[in-house]
C-alpha positions as CSV (number, residue, x, y, z in Angstrom):
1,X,-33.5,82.1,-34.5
2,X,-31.7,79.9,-36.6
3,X,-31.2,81.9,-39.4
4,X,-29.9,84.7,-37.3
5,X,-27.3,82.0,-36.5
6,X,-26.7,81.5,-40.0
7,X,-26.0,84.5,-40.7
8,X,-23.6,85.3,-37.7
9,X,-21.4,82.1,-38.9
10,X,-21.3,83.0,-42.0
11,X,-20.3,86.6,-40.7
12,X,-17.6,84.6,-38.8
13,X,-16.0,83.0,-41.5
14,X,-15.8,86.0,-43.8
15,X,-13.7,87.2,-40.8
16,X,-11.8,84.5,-40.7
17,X,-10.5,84.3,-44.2
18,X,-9.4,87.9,-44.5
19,X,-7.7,87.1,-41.3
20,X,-7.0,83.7,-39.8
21,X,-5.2,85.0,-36.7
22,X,-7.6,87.6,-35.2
23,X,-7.9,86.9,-31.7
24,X,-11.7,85.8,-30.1
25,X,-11.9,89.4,-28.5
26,X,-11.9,90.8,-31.6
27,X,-14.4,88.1,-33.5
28,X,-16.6,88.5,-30.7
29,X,-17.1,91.7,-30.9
30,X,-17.8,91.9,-34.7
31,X,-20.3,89.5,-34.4
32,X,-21.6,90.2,-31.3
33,X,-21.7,87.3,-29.8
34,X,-19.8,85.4,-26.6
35,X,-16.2,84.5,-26.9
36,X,-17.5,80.8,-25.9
37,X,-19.5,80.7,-29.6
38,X,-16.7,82.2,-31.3
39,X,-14.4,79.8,-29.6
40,X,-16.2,76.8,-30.7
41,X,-17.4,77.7,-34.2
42,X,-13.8,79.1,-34.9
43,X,-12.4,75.9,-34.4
44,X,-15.0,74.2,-37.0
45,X,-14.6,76.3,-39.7
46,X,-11.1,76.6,-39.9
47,X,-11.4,73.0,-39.8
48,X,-13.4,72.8,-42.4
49,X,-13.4,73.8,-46.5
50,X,-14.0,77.7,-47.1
51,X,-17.1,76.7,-49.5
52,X,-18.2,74.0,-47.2
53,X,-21.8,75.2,-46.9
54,X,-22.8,71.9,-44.4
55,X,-20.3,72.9,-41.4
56,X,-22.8,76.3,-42.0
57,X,-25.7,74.5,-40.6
58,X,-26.2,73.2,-36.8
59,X,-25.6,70.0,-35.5
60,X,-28.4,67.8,-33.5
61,X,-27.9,67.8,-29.7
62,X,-29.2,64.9,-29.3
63,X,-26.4,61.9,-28.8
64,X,-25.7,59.8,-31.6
65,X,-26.0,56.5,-29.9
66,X,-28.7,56.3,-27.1
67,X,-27.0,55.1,-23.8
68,X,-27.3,51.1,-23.0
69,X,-30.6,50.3,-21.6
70,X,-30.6,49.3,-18.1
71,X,-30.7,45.5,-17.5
72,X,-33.0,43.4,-15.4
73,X,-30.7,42.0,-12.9
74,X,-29.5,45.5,-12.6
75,X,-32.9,46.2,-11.6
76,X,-33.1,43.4,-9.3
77,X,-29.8,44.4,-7.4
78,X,-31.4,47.9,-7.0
79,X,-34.1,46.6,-5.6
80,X,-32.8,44.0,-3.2
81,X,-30.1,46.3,-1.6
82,X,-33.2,48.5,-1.1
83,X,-35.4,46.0,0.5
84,X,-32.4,44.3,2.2
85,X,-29.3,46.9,3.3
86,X,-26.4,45.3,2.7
87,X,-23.6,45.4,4.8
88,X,-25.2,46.0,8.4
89,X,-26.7,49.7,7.4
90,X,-29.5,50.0,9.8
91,X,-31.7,52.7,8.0
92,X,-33.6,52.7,4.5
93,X,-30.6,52.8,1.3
94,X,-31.6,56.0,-0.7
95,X,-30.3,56.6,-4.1
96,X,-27.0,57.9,-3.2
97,X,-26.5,54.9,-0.9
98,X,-27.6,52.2,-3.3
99,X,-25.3,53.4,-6.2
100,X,-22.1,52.9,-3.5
101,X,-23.5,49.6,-2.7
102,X,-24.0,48.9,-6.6
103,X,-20.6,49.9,-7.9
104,X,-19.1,47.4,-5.3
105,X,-20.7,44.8,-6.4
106,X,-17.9,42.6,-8.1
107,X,-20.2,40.1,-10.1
108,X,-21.9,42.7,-12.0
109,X,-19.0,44.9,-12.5
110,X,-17.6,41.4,-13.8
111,X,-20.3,41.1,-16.2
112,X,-19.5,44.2,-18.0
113,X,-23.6,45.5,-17.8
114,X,-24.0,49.0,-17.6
115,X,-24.2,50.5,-14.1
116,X,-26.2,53.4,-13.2
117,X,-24.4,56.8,-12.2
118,X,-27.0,59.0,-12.1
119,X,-29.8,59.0,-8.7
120,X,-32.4,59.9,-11.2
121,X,-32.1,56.7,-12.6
122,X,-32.3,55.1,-9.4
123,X,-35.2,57.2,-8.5
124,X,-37.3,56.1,-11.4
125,X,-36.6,52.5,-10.7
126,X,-37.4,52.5,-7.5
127,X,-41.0,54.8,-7.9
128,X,-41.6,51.9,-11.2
129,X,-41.7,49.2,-8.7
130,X,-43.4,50.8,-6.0
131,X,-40.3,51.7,-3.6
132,X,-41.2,55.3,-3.2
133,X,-44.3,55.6,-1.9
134,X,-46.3,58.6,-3.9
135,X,-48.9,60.8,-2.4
136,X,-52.1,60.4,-4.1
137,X,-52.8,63.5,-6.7
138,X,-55.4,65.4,-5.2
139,X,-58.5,66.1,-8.0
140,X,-59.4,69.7,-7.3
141,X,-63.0,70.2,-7.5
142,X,-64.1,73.5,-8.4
143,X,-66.5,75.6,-6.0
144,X,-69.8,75.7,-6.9
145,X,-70.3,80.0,-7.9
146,X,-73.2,81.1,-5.9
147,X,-76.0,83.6,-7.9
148,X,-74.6,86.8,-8.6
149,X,-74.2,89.2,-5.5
150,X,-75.9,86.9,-3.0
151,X,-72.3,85.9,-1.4
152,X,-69.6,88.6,-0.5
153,X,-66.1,88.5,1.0
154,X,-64.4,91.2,2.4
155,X,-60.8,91.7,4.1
156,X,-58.3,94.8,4.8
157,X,-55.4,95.4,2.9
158,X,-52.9,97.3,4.1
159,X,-50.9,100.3,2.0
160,X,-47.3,99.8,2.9
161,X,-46.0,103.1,1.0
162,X,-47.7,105.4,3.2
163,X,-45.2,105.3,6.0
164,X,-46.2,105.7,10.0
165,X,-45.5,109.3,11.7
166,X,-42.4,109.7,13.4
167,X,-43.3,107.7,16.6
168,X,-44.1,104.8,14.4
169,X,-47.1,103.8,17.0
170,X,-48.5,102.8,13.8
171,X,-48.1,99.3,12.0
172,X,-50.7,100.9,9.3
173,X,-51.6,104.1,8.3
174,X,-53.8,103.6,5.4
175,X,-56.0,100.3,4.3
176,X,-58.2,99.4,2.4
177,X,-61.3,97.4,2.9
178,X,-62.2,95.5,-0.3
179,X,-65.4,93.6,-1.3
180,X,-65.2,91.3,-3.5
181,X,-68.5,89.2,-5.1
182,X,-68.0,85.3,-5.4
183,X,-70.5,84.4,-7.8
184,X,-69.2,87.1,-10.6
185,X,-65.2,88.3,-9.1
186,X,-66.8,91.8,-9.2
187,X,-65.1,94.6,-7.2
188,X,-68.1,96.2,-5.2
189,X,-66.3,98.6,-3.2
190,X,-62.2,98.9,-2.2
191,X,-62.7,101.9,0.2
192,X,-58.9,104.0,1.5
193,X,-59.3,104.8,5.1
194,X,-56.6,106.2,8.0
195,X,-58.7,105.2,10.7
196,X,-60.3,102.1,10.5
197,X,-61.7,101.0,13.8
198,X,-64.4,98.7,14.5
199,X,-66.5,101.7,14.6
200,X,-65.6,103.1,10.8
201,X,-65.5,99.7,9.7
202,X,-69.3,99.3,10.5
203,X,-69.7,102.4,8.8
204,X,-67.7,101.6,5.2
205,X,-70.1,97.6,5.7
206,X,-73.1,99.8,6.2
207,X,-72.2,101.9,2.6
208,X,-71.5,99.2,0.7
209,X,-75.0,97.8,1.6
210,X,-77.2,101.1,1.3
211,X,-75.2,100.8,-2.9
212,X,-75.2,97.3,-3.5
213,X,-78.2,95.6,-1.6
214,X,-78.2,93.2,0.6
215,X,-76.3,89.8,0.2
216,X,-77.3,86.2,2.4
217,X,-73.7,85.8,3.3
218,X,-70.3,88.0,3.7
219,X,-67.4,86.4,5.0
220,X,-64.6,87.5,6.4
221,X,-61.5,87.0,8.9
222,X,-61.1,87.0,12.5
223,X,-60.3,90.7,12.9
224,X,-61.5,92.6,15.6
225,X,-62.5,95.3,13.7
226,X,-65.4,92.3,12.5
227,X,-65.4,89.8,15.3
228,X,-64.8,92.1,18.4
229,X,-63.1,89.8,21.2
230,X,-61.0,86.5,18.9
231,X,-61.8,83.9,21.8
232,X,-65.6,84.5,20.9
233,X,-66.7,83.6,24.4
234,X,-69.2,86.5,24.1
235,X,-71.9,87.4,22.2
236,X,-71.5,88.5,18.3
237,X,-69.7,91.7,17.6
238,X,-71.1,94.8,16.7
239,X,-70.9,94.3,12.8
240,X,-72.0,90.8,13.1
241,X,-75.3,91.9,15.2
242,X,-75.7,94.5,12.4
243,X,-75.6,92.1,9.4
244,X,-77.9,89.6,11.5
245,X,-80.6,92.1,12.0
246,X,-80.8,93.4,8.1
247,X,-80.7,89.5,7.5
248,X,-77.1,88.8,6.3
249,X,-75.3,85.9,7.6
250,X,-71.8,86.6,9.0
251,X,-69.2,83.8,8.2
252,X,-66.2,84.0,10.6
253,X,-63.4,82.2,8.5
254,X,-61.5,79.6,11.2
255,X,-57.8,80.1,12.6
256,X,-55.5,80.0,9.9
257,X,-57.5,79.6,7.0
258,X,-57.1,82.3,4.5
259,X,-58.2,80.1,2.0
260,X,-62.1,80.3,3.3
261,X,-61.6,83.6,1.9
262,X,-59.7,83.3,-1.4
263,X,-61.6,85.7,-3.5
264,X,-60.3,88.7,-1.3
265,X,-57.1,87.3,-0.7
266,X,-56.6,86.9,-4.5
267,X,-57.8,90.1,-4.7
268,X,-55.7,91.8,-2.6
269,X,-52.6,89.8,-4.2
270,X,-53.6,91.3,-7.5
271,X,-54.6,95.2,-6.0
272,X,-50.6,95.2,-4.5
273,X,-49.0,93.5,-7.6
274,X,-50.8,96.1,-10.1
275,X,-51.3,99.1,-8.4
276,X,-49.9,99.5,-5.1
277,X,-46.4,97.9,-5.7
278,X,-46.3,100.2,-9.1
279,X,-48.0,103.6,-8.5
280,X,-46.0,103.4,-4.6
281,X,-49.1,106.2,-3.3
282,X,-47.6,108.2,-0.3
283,X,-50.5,110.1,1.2
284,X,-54.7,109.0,1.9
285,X,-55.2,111.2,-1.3
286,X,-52.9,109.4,-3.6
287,X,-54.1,106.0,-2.4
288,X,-57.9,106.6,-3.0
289,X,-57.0,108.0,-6.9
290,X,-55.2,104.8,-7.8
291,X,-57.7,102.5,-5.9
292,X,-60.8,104.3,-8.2
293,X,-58.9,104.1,-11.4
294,X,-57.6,100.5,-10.5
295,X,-61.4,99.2,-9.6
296,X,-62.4,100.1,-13.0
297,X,-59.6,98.6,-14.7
298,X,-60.4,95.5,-12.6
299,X,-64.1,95.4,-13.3
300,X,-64.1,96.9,-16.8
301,X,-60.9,96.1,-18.6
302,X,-58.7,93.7,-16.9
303,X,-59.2,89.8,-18.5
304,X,-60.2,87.6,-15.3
305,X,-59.3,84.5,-15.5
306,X,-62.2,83.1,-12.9
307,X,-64.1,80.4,-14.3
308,X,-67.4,82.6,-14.0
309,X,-65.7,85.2,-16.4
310,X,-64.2,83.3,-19.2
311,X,-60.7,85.5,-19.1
312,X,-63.4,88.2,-19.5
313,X,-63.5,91.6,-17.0
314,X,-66.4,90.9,-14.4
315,X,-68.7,94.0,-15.8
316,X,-68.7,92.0,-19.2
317,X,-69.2,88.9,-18.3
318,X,-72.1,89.9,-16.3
319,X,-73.8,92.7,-17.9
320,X,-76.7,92.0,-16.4
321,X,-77.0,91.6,-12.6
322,X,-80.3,91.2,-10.4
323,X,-81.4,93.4,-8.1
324,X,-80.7,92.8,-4.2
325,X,-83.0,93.7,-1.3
326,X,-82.0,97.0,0.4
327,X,-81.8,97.5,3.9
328,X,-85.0,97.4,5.7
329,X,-87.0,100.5,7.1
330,X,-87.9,99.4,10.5
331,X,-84.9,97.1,12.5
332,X,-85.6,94.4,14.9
333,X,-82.4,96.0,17.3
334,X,-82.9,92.7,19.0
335,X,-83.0,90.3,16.1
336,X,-79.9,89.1,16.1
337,X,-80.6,86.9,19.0
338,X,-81.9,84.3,16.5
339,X,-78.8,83.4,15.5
340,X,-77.4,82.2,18.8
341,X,-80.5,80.4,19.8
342,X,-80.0,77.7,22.6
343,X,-75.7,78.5,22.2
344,X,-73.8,77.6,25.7
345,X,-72.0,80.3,27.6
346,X,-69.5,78.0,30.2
347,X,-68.5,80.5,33.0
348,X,-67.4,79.8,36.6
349,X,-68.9,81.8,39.4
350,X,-67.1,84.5,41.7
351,X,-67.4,85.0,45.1
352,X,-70.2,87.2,45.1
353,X,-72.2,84.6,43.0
354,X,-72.2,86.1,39.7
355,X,-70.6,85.1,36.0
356,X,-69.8,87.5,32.9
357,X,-71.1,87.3,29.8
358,X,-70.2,90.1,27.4
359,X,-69.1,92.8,29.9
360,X,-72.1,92.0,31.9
361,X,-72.5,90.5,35.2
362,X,-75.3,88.0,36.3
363,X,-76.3,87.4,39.3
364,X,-76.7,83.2,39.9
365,X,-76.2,81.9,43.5
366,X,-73.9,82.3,46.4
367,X,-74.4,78.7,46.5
368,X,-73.1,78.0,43.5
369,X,-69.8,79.9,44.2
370,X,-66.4,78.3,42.1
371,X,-68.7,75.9,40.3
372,X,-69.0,76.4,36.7
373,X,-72.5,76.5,35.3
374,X,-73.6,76.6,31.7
375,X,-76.2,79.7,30.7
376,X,-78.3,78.9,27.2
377,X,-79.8,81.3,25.2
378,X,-83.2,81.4,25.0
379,X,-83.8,83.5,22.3
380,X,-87.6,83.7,22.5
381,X,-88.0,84.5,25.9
382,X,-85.0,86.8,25.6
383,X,-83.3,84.6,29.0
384,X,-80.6,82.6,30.1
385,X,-81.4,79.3,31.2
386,X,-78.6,78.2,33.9
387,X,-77.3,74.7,34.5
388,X,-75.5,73.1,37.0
389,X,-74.5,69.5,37.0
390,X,-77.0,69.6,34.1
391,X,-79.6,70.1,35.7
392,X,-81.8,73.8,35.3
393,X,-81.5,76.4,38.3
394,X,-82.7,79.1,37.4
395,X,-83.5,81.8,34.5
396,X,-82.2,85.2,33.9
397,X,-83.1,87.8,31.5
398,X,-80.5,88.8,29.1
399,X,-79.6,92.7,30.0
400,X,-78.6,95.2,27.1
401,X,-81.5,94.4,24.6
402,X,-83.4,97.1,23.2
403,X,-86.8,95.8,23.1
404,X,-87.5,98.0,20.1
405,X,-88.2,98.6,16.5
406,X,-86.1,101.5,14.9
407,X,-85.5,103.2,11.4
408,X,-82.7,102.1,9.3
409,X,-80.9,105.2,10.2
410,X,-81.6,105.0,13.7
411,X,-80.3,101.8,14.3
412,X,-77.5,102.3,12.4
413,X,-76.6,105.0,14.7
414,X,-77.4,103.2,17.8
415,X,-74.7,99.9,16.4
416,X,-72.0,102.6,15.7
417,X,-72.0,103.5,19.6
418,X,-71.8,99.8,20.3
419,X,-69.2,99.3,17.8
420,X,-67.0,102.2,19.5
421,X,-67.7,101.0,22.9
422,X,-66.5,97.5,22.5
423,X,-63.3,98.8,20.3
424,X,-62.6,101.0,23.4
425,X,-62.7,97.6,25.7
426,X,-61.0,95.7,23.3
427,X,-58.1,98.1,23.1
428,X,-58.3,98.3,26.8
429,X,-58.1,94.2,27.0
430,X,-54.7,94.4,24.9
431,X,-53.0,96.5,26.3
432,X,-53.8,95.0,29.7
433,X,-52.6,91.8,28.2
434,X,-49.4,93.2,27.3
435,X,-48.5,94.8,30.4
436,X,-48.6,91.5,31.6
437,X,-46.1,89.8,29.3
438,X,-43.0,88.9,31.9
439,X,-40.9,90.3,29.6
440,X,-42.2,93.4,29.4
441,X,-40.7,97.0,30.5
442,X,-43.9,97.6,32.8
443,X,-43.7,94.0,34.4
């Protein structure tokens, strides 16, 4: 870069001798650079000899003479005025205010010491001699990789360049439901739907497994295509029950914490900053030809920068990967009780005597009527066990349970009737909800 510059004032003051008076404009423009430079190296050549080869060169930026060092009773004003505000001030001097207070002060100003202008200068003082109180830094610990494929997460991401039919009833028209793998950043599926419901969504979770295996965990957000009802007052979803039963366990991430599902979310950061935002698809087609040919750029030539890939793509930093359990033949339809084992249901009962739990009335005691009880799972004996004042009244069978073993096929099919049945409720519950806003048209 510097000789570039050499050359241009060297360009400069060839113009200049054939023609002393040419106007910046014109100098600017036959060296191509701003009239600012031409202004300012103009003024030192003509100032200088026409074979002076030094004035050629560039001159240090840095200032000859270092400023005056601050002195210690400088420091020692700074800091008193902070611990003790002069002049009545009621509140805490900052910078601003302690370099008013400072250049009134007549004795110093007397002394001829240099003075601080600058609140950076007062800043540093004051953090030196612990004035500003500093947050600790925070030592980031990375997270433990788990083995290869045993630990999914999974999230939607939606395709904004696909725009809503004309009634816009829409918010999306097309997502995508990505899996990532924790323990190698591999891209198992990215799958371009129209219609996911809780019912396809089941379906696309169910692929993914029948190709890949079976991990021990999968986390993901609080959807309701995943979770079913948010308040999770009820029992599991559909998709939870589902991964329960083949033996996955179903991590919920808590309110407002993408970060328990970073891989996805990092994932889906770099799927709309490298393909979507560029290739702008318009249709269902479009989107699932860019999403192929962007999974195999992500997992065969793209440079990860996870720790587990050593700025490598996932498929070559792992070339080898074990093999994972597939789904199971025969399904325990009821195993997913196990999970909830001796959980708490609180409900208050009607008139009639009964609670609710998951769409389902139970029948406890007139004389119970505008108590709350408590009904735990018994997942053994397949029962509620209901309290009162802590104290067991009686137990109730758990209705809806299959009390069967089927194929993986068969029980697949039987969990995607569940799944559209309690998408069809939950639909039901939220539109009911929003009639009821105050606000609303209907109200």
């Amino acid at each position: 870069m510097e000789e570039q510059w050499f050359v241009d004032r060297v360009r400069l003051r060839e113009l200049l001798l054939k023609n002393p008076q040419a106007s910046r404009q014109h100098l600017a423009e036959q060296t191509g650079r701003s009239m600012g430079w031409v202004h300012k190296w103009r003024n030192r050549l003509l100032a200088a000899r026409p074979d002076d080869e030094d004035v050629l060169h560039g001159r240090p930026c840095a200032p000859h003479h270092p400023p005056q060092a601050i002195r210690q009773e400088v420091v020692n004003r700074i800091l008193e005025i902070r611990d003790h505000p002069p002049e009545n001030l009621r509140r805490i001097p900052g910078p601003r205010a302690i370099l008013y207070y400072l250049h009134r002060d007549d004795v110093l100003k007397a002394s001829g010491v240099r003075l601080p202008t600058s609140t950076s200068t007062v800043w540093a003082i004051l953090t030196q001699h612990g004035r500003i109180a500093r947050p600790p830094e925070i030592e980031h610990e990375p997270i433990e990789r788990p083995d290869p494929l045993s630990v999914w997460q999974m999230d939607f991401k939606d395709v904004s360049s696909v725009r809503p039919d004309g009634t816009g009833k829409r918010q999306h028209v097309v997502e995508t439901l990505n899996v990532i793998d924790t323990g190698t950043s591999l891209l198992l599926e990215s799958l371009p739907a129209d219609d996911y419901t809780a019912e396809t969504a089941l379906l696309a979770v169910a692929q993914t497994l029948v190709v890949h295996g079976l991990p021990d965990q999968i986390t993901f957000d609080r959807d309701p295509r995943f979770v079913g009802s948010w308040s999770g007052r009820d029992f599991p979803s559909a998709l939870m029950r589902f991964l329960l039963c083949l033996g996955v366990q179903p991590d919920v991430c808590p309110p407002q914490r993408p970060d328990r599902n970073g891989f996805a979310e990092r994932f889906n950061r770099s799927y709309d900053e490298e393909c979507l935002s560029i290739t702008r698809p318009n249709t269902l087609d479009e989107t699932i030809t860019v999403t192929d040919d962007y999974k195999q750029h992500y997992n065969l030539e793209r440079p990860n920068q996870a720790l587990s890939c050593k700025n490598q793509p996932p498929a070559y930093a792992f070339k080898e990967l074990p093999m994972r359990p597939r789904p199971p033949e025969v399904v325990d339809t009821d195993g997913w009780l196990k999970a909830i084992d001796r959980q708490c249901f609180k409900r208050k009962v009607s008139s009639t005597g009964k609670v609710v739990v998951n769409r389902t009335p139970y029948y406890v005691g007139i004389n119970l009527v505008a108590r709350y009880v408590v009904l735990r799972v018994d997942a053994q004996a397949k029962a509620f066990h209901v309290e009162a004042q802590g104290r067991q009244v009686k137990t109730i069978p758990i209705k809806g349970l299959h009390n069967m073993f089927l194929d993986f096929q068969g029980y697949l099919e039987m969990m995607r009737r569940e799944a559209i049945s309690e998408w069809r409720f939950t639909q039901r519950s939220l539109r009911h909800s929003v009639t009821r806003l105050p606000n609303s048209p209907e109200s």
